[in-house]
C-alpha positions as CSV (number, residue, x, y, z in Angstrom):
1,X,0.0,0.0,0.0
2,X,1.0,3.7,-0.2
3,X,1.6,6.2,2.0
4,X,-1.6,7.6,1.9
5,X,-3.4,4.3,1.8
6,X,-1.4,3.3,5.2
7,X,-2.4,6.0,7.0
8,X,-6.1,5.8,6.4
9,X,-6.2,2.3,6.7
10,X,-4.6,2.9,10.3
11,X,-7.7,5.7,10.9
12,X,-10.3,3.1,10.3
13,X,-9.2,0.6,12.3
14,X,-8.2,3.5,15.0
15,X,-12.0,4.2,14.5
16,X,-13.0,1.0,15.7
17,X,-10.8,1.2,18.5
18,X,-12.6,4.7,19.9
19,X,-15.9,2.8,20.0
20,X,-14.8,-0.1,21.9
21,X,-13.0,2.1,24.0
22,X,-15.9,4.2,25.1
23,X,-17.3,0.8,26.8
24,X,-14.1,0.2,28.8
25,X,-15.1,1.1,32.8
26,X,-12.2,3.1,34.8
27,X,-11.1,0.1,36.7
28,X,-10.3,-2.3,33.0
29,X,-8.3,1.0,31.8
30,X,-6.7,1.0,35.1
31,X,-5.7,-2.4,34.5
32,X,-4.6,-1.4,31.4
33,X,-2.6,1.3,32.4
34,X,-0.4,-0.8,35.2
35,X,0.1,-3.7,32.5
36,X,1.6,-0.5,30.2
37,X,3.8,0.5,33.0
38,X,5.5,-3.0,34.1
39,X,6.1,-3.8,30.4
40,X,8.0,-0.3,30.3
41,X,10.3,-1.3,33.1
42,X,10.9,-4.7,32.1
43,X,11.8,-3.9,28.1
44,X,14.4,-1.2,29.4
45,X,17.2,-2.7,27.8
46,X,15.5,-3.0,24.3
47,X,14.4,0.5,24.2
48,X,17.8,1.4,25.8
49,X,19.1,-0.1,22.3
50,X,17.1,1.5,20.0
51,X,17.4,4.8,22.0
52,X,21.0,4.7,20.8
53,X,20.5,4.9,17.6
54,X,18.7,8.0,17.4
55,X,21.6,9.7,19.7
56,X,24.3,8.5,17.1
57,X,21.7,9.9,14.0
58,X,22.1,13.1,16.2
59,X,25.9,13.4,16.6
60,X,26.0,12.8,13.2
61,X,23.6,15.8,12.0
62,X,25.6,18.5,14.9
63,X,22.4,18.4,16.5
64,X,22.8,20.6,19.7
65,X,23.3,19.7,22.9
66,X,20.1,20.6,24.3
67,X,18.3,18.5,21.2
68,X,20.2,15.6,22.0
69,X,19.4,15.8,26.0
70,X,15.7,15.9,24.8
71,X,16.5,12.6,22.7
72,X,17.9,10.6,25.9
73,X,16.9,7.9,27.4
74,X,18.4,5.9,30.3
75,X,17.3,3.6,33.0
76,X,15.8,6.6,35.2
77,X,14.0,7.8,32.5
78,X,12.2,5.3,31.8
79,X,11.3,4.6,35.1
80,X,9.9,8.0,35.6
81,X,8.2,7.4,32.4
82,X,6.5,4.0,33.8
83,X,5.6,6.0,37.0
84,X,4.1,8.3,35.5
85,X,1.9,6.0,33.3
86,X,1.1,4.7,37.3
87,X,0.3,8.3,38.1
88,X,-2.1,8.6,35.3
89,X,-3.8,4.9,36.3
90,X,-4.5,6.6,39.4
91,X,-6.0,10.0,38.3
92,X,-9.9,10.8,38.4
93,X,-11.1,9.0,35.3
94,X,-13.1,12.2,33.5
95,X,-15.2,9.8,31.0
96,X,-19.1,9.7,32.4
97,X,-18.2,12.9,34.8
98,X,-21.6,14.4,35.3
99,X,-21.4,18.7,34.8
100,X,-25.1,18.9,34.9
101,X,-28.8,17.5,35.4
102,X,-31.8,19.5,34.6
103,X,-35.4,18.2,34.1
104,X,-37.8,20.1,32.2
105,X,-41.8,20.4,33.6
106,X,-42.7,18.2,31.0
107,X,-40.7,15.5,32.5
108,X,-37.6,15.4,30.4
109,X,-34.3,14.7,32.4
110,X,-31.2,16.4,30.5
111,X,-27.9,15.3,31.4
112,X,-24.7,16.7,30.3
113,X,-21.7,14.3,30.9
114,X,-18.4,14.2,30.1
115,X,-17.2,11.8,27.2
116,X,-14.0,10.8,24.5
117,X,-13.4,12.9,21.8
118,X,-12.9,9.8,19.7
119,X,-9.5,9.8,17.2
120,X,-7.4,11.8,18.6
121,X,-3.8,12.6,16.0
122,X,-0.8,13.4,17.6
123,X,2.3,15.1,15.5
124,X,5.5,15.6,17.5
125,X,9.2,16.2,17.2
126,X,12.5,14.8,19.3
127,X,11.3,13.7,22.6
128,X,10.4,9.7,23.0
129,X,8.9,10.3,26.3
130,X,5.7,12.2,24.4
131,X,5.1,8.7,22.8
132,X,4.1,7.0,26.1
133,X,2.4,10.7,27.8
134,X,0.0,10.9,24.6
135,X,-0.7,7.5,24.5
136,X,-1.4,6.5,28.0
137,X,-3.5,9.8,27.9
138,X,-5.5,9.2,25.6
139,X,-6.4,5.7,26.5
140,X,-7.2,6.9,29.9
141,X,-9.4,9.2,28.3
142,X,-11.4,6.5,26.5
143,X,-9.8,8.4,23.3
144,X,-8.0,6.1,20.0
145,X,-4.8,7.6,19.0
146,X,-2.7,8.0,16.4
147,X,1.0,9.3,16.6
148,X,3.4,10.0,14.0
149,X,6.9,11.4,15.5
150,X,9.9,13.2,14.6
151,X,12.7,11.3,12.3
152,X,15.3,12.4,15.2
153,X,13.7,9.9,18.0
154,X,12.4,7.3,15.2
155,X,13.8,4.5,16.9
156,X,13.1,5.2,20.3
157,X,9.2,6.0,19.6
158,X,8.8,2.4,17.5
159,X,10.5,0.9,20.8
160,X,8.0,2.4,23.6
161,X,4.9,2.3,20.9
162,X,5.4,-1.3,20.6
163,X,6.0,-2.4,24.0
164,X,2.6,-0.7,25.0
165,X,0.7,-2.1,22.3
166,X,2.3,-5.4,23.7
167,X,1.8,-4.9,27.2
168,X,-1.6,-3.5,26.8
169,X,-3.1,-6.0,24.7
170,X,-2.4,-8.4,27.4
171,X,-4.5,-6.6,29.8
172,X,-7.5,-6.3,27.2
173,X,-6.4,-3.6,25.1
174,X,-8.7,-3.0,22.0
175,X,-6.7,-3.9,18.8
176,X,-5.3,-0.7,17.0
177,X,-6.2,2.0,20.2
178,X,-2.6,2.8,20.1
179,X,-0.7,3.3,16.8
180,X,1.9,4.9,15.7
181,X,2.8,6.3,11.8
182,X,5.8,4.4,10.2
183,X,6.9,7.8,8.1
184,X,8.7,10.7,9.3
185,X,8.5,12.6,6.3
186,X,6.4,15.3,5.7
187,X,4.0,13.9,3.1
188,X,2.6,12.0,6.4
189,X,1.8,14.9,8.1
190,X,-0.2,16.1,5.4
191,X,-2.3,13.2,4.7
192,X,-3.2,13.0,8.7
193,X,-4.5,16.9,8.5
194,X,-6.6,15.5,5.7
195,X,-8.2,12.4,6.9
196,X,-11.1,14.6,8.6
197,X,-13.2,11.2,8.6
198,X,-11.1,9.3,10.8
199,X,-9.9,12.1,13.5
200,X,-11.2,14.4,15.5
201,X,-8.6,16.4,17.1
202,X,-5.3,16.8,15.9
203,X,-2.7,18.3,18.1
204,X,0.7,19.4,16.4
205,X,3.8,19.8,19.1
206,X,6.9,21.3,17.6
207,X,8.6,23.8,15.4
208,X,6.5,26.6,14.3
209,X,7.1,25.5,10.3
210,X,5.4,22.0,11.7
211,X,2.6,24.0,13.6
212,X,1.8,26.3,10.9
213,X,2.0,23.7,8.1
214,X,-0.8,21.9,10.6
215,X,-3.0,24.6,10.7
216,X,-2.9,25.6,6.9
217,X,-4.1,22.5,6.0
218,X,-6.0,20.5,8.6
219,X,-9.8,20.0,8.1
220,X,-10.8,19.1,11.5
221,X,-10.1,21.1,14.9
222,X,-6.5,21.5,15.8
223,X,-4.8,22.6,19.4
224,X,-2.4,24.1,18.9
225,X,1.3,24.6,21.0
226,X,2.9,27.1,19.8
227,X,6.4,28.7,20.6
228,X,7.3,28.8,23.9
229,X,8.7,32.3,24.2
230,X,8.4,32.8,28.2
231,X,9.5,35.9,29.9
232,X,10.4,36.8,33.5
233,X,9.8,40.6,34.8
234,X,11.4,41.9,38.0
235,X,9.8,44.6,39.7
236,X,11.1,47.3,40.9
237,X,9.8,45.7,44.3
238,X,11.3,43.0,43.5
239,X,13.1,41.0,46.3
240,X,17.1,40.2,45.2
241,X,17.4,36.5,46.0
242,X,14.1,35.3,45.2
243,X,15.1,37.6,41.6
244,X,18.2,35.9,41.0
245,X,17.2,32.2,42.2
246,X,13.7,32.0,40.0
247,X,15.5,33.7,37.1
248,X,18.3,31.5,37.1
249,X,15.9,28.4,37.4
250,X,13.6,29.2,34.7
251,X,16.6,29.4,32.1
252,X,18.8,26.9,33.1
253,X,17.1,23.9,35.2
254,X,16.3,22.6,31.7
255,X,16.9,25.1,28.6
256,X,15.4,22.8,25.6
257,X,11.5,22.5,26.8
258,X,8.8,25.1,26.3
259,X,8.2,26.6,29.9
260,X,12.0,27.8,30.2
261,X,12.4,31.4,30.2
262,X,13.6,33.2,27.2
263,X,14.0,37.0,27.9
264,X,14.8,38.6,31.2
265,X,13.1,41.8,31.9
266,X,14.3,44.0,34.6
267,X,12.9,47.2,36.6
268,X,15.6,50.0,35.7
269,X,15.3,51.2,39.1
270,X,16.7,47.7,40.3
271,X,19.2,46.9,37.3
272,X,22.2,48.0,38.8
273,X,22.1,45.9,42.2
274,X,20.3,43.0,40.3
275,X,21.9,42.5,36.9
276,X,25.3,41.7,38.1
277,X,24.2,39.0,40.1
278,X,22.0,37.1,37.7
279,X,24.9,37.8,35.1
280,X,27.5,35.4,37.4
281,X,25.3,33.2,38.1
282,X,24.4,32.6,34.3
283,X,28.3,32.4,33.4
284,X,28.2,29.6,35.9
285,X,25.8,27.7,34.1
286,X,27.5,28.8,30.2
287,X,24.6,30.9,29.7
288,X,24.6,33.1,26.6
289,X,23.2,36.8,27.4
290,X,21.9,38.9,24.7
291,X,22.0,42.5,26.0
292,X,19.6,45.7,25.3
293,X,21.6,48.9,25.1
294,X,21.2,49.7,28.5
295,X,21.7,46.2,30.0
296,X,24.7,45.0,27.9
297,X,27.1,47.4,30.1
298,X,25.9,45.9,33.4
299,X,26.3,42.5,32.1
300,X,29.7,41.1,31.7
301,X,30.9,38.9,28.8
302,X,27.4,39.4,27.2
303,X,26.5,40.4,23.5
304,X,24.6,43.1,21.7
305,X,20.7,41.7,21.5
306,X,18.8,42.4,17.9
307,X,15.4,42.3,17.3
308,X,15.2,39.0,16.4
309,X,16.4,38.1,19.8
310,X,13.3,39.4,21.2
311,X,11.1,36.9,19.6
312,X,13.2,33.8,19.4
313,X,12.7,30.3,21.4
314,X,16.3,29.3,22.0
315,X,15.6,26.5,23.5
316,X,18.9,26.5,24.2
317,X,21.8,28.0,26.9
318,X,20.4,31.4,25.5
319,X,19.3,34.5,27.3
320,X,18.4,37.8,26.2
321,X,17.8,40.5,28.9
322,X,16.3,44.0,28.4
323,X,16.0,47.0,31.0
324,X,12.3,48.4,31.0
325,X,11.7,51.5,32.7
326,X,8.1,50.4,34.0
327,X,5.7,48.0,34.7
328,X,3.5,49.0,31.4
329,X,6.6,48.8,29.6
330,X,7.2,45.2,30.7
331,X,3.2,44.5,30.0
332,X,3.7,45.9,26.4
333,X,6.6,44.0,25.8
334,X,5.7,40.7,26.6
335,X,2.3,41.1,24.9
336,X,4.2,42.1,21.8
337,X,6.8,39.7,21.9
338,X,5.6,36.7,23.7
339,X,3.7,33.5,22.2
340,X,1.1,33.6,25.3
341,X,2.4,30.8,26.8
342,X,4.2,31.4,30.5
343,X,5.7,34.5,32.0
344,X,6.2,35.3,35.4
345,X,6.7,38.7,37.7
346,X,9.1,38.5,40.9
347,X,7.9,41.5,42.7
348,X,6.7,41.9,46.6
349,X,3.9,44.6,45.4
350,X,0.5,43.0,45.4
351,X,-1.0,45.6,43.5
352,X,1.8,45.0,40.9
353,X,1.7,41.7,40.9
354,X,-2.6,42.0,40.3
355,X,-2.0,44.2,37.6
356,X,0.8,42.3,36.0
357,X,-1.4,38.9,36.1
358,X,-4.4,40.5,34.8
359,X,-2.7,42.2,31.8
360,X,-0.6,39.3,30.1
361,X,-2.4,37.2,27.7
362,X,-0.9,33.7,28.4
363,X,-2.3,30.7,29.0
364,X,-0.3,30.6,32.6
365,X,0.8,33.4,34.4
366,X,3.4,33.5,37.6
367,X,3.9,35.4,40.3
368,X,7.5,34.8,42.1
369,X,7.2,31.2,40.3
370,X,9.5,29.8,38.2
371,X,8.1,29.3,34.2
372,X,9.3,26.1,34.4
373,X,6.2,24.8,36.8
374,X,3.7,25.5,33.9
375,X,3.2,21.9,33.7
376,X,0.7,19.2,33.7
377,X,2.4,17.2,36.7
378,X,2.6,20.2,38.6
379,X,-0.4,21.6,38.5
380,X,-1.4,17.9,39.9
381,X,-2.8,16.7,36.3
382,X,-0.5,14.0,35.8
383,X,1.2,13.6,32.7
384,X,0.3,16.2,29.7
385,X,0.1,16.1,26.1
386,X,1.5,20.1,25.7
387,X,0.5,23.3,26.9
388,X,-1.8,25.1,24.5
389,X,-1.6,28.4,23.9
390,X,-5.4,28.5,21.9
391,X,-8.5,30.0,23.9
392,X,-11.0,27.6,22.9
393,X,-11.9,24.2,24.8
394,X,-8.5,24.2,26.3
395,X,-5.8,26.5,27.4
396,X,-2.3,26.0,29.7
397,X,-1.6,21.9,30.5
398,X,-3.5,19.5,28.3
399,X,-4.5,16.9,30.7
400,X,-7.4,14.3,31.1
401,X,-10.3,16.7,31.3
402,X,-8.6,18.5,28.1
403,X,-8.9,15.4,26.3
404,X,-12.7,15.0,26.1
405,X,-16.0,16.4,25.0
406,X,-19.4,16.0,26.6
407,X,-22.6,14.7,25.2
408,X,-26.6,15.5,26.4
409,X,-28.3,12.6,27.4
410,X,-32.1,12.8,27.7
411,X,-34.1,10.7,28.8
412,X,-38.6,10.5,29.0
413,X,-41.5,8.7,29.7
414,X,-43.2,9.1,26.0
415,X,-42.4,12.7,25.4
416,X,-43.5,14.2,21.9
417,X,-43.0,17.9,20.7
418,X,-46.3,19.2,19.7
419,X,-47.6,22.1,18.6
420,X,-50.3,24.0,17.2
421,X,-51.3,25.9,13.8
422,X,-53.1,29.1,13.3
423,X,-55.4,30.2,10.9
424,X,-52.5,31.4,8.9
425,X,-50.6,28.1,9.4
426,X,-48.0,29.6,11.7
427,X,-46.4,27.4,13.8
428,X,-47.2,28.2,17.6
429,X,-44.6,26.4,19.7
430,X,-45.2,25.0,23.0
431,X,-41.5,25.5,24.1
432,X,-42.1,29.5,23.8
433,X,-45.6,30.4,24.4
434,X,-46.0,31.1,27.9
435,X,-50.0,30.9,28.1
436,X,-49.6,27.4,26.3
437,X,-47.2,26.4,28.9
438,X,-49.8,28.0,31.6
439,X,-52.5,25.8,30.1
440,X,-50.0,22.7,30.5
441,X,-49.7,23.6,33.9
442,X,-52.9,23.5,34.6
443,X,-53.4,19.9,33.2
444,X,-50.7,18.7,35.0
445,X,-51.6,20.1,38.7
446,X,-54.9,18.3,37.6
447,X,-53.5,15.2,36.5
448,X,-54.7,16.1,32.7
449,X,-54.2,14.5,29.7
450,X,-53.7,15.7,26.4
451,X,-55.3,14.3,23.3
452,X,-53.9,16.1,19.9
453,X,-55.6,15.2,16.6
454,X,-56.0,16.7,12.8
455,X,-58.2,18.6,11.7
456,X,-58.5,20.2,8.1
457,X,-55.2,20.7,8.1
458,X,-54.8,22.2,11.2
459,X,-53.5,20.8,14.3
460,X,-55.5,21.0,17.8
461,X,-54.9,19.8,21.1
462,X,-57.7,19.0,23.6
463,X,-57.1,18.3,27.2
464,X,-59.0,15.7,29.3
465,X,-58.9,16.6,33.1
466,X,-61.4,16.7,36.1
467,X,-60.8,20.1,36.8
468,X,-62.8,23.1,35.5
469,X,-59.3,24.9,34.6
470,X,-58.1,22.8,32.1
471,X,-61.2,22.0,30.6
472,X,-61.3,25.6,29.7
473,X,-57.6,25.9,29.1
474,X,-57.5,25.2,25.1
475,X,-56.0,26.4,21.8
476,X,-58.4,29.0,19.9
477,X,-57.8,30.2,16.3
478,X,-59.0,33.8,15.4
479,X,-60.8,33.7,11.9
480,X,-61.7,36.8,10.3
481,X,-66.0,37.2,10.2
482,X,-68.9,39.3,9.2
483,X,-68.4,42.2,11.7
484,X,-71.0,41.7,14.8
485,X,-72.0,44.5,17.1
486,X,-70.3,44.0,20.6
487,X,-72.7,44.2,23.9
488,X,-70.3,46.4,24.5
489,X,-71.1,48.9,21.8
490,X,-67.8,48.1,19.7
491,X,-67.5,46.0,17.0
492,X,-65.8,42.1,17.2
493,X,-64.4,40.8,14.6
494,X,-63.1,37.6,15.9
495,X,-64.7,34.2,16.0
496,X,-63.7,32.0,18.4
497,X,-63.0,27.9,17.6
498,X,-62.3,26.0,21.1
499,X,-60.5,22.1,20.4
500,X,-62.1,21.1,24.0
501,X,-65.6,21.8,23.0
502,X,-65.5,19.8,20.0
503,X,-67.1,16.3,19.7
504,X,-65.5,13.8,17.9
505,X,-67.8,14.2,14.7
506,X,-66.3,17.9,14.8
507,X,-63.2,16.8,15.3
508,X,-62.6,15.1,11.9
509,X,-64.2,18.3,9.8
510,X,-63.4,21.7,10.2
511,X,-64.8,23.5,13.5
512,X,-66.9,26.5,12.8
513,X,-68.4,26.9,16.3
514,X,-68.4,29.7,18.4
515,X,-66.6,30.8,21.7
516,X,-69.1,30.1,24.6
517,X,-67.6,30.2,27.5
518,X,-69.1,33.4,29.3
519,X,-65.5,34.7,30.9
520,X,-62.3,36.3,29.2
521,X,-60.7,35.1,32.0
522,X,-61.4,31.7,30.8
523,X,-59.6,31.3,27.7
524,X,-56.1,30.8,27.5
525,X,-54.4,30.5,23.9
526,X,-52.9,32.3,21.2
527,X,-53.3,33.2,17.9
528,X,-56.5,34.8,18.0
529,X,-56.8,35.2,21.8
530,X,-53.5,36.4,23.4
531,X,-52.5,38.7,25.5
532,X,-51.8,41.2,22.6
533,X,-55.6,41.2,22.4
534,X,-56.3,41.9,25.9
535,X,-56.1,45.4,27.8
536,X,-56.2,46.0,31.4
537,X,-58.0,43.4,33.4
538,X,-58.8,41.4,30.9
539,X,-55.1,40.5,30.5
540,X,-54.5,39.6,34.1
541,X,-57.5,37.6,34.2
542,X,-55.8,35.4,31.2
543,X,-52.2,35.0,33.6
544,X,-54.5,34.0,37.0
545,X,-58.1,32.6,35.8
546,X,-59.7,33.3,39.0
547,X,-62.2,30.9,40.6
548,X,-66.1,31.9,40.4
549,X,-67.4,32.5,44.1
550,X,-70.6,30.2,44.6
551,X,-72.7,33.4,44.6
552,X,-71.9,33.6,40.7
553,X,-74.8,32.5,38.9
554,X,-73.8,29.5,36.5
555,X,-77.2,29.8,35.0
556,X,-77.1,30.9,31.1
557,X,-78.5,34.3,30.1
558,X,-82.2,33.5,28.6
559,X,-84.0,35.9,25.9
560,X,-83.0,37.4,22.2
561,X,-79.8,38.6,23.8
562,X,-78.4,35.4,25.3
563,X,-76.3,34.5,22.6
564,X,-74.1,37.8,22.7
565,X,-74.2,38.7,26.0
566,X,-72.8,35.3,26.5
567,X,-69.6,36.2,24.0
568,X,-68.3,39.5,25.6
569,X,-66.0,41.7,23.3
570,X,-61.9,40.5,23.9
571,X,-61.2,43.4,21.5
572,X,-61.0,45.8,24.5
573,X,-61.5,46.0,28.0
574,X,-64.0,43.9,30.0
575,X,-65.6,45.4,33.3
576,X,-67.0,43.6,35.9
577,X,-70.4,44.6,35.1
578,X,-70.4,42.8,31.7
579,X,-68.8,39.0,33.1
């Protein structure tokens, strides 16, 4: 097969995987997990093997030093990399995590849980380790995935890939949940940002070019982890130790990952006592320092800084330093230059400190913390897959709850949407007309029932209940008619039609009868009754239908005027002496 057939063949069956996935209960991916771990820690020495191949590829290309220390792999390692696969078997399993539970008056019960994303592709550069964090992850996470790594750490990533795939199969692994790309060539990445029908989440960690050649051509959603050009600020409040020990740390406890600090801004009111200080301790370490005009006298041994300097990842034993002459300065700066990742202030000012978190747009933000603790372990996630720098569904360490989506799961006795039709065949919506919830309200205290049937085209709904209220709560249709004179003295020209007054003969031809109950306050609807028709009393009467006192004569009116005495006028006010 070629390239491109590969790779989509590997999406199907990855596909297959996320569904049985979704099935597997916390304590079988547990199991799962642990059988990963101990297969780690007893294949040591075969990964150890292929591990130094990849550092010999290395030498060979001049790789730097940093690159390489990303690239190796010893017996520690990998048993940090084992524990932490333990660490994740013992995190809170997000899958079925409940974030909310509504029911609805008519009896629907809405859920909204957490659950997998599905496919989940994974493109990353140099460092094996990423090979077991994404994988272990994602399986955690009830999520199929498939990785494709960088040609410097080929070796090593086929090692670890296949003794989880080993290890977890074991332990009841579904076939083809973890997989990892054969091809380090580009071609590979492109045909994964392509295969929108097999994943649904790709997540691109590296380079920039990689990043940016992700973005311009993926078809499904992409997180993306951008440079990680983290800057450290001190204050003009700053105290000197904490100054010197946290800047030192975030540059050189380990220089090639994406939380270490890049540029070094300092308070010019605090340069001259500070600067020195931070520039032994750097030459210590073999620190480069790139210098700003006004820093690079302060700093021994350093070099003039360009531009560039100011928005490059070294990732390296690489420092550039600039002296700001304010905290708005430093706030400018970083949101100019930075990639929103991680910056810190060292300052003792609270106010400072307030204004300097609430102004940075990163995804973490430090105050007298080292950059270097914007991770996924520390923030007590576990292991991560990166640290996003987007705004959408996640931001900062990309853990378990990162990795998933939720779902609505409703649930009913017999629930149906209905709905009724006016005379102009406009839809009238239970869900957003508030009398025709009223009159379902009414039925439902009663312990009503509704009965909905077709008639000439038009759809009515009757309600069966014992009490008087819902019997008279019903859907009425206003039909234009010969004008009649109102006992009133103003002129109706509405006739009502009333679904709970028909008989079943009626209800199968079209219903010409009129209105007869004797009470506005009795009819509840809309279209041709609503409260758009009703002024002044007659409206609240429609929101409250009040209950006749037994001194109010339920006898009909008798005589020529019975019939519209008996129909008041809804086109305008109705006083008590004409109910």
């Amino acid at each position: 097969m070629t390239l491109e057939q590969t790779i989509h063949e590997m999406g199907k069956n990855a596909r297959a995987a996320a569904h049985a996935l979704a099935l597997l209960d916390t304590a079988k991916k547990n199991e799962i997990l642990q059988a990963m771990a101990r297969g780690l820690n007893d294949a040591a020495a075969e990964i150890l093997i292929e591990n130094q191949k990849d550092l010999d590829a290395a030498d060979k290309k001049g790789l730097s030093q940093a690159m390489i220390d990303r690239l190796r792999l010893d017996v520690p390692r990998i048993e940090a990399i084992a524990n932490g696969i333990s660490q994740v078997a013992a995190l809170h399993d997000p899958c079925g995590e409940l974030l909310s539970d509504v029911t609805r008056p008519n009896g629907m019960r809405i859920r909204q849980l957490r659950v997998p994303i599905g496919v989940i592709g994974i493109i990353y550069e140099s460092r094996p380790n990423v090979t077991s964090d994404a994988a272990v992850l994602c399986l955690k996470s009830g999520n199929a995935t498939i990785l494709r790594g960088g040609s410097e750490a080929i070796h090593s990533n086929r090692a670890i890939a296949s003794v989880l795939q080993r290890s977890g199969a074991a332990a009841g692994l579904p076939p083809h949940a973890i997989q990892l790309v054969p091809f380090t060539d580009r071609e590979s990445v492109s045909v994964m940002a392509r295969m929108e029908r097999w994943l649904d989440l790709i997540i691109p960690r590296g380079g920039k070019g990689l990043i940016e050649a992700v973005v311009s051509q993926a078809r499904m959603p992409v997180i993306k982890h951008y440079d990680g050009i983290c800057h450290t600020y001190i204050d003009a409040a700053a105290d000197r130790e904490k100054a010197v020990r946290i800047s030192v740390n975030a540059k050189t406890q380990k220089p090639g990952v994406c939380n270490a600090m890049e540029t070094l801004l300092v308070h010019a009111s605090v340069a001259h006592t500070i600067l020195p200080a931070i520039a032994t301790a750097f030459r210590e370490k073999s620190v480069e320092i790139r210098a700003c005009e006004r820093s690079h006298p302060l700093l021994e041994g350093s070099i003039p800084a360009t531009e560039e300097d100011w928005s490059t990842e070294y990732l390296d034993y690489i420092v550039s330093v600039k002296i700001v002459s304010s905290l708005d300065d430093a706030i400018a700066h970083i949101n100019h230059y930075g990639s929103h990742h991680s910056d810190c202030i060292i300052t003792e000012d609270a106010t400072a400190a307030d204004t300097f978190l609430r102004s940075i747009d990163s995804a973490c933000v430090f105050h007298n913390v080292s950059t270097r603790l914007a991770d996924g372990e520390e923030f007590g996630f576990g292991a991560e897959i990166g640290i996003s720098t987007d705004k959408l569904h996640a931001r900062g360490p990309m853990a378990l709850r990162e990795l998933t989506s939720y779902q609505y799961r409703v649930t009913g006795d017999g629930i149906v949407k209905w709905m009724a039709f006016n005379h102009a065949d406009d839809v009238i919506d239970s869900s957003t007309n508030l009398l025709a919830r009223r009159a379902l309200e009414f039925a439902s205290r009663a312990g009503g029932t509704y009965h909905p049937w077709l008639a000439d085209g038009r759809q009515w709904l009757g309600i069966s209940s014992p009490d008087r209220r819902c019997r008279r709560a019903c859907w009425m249709a206003d039909r234009p008619t010969k004008k009649r004179a109102s006992p009133l003295g103003r002129r109706c020209t509405h006739r009502m039609v009333c679904a709970t007054n028909l008989s079943a003969r009626q209800r199968t031809s079209r219903p010409r009868h009129r209105h007869r109950h004797r009470r506005a306050s009795d009819l509840v609807g809309h279209g041709g009754i609503g409260t758009t028709h009703l002024r002044g009393s007659a409206r609240s009467e429609l929101s409250t239908p009040p209950q006749q006192s037994p001194s109010q004569s339920t006898q009909r009116p008798r005589g020529k005027h019975a019939r519209r005495s008996a129909r008041p006028c809804l086109g305008q006010n109705i006083s008590p002496s004409h109910r």
